[in-house]
C-alpha positions in Angstrom: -15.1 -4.5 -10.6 -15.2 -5.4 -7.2 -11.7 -5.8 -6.7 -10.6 -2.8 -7.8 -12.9 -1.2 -4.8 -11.2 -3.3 -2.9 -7.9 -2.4 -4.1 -8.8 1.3 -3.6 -10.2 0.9 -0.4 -7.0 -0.9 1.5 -4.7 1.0 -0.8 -6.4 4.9 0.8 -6.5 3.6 4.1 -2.8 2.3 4.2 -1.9 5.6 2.8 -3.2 7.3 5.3 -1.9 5.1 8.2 1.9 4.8 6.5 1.4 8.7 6.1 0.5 8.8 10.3 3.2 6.2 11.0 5.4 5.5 8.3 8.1 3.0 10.1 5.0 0.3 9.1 6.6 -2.5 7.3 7.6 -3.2 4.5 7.9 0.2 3.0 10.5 1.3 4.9 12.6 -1.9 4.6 11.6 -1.0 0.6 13.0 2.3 0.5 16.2 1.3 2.9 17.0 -1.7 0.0 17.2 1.2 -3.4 19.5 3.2 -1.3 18.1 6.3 -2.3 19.4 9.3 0.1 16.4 10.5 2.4 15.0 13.9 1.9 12.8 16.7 3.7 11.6 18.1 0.5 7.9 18.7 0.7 5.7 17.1 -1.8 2.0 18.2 -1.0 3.1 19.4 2.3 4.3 15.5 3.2 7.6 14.9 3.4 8.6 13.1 -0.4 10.7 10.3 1.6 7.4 9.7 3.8 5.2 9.9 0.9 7.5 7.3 -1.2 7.1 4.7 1.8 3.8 5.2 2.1 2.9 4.5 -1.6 5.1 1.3 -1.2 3.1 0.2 1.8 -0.3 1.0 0.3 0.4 -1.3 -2.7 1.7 -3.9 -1.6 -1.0 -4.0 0.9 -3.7 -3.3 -1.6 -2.2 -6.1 -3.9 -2.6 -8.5 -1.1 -6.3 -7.4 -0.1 -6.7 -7.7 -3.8 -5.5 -11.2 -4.1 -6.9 -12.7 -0.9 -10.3 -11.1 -2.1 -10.3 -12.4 -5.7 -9.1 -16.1 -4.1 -12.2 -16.1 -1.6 -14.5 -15.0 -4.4 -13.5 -17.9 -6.8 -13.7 -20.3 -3.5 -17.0 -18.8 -2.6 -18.7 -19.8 -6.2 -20.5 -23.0 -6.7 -18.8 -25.0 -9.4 -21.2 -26.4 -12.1 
């Protein structure tokens, strides 16, 4: 359960930061690679090609707070 806090955490606050900036790797690099045609169209008053690359950034980066997370706990537990 404490992962998934985790996961939330990292994956709001990348949001918000890709949202701010969102030429922060990889997402861009992401949305480059599918070749799909940038776009102005507001979704929730945030550009949808913004709001696309910041959802890419926010998961991978969650995934990766996730993992390190989970790896540290299992390292962190005495072993019978």
């Amino acid at each position: 359960m404490k992962g998934v806090l985790v996961f939330l955490t990292v994956f709001l606050t990348v949001l918000a930061a890709s949202i701010a900036y969102p030429a922060m790797p990889p997402g861009r690099q992401i949305y480059d690679a599918i070749n799909v045609p940038d776009t102005d169209y507001p979704v929730l008053g945030i550009p949808a090609t913004v709001l696309i690359i910041a959802v890419f950034n926010a998961v991978i980066y969650g995934i990766i707070a996730w993992l390190v997370f989970t790896v540290a706990e299992k390292a962190r537990k005495p072993k019978p």
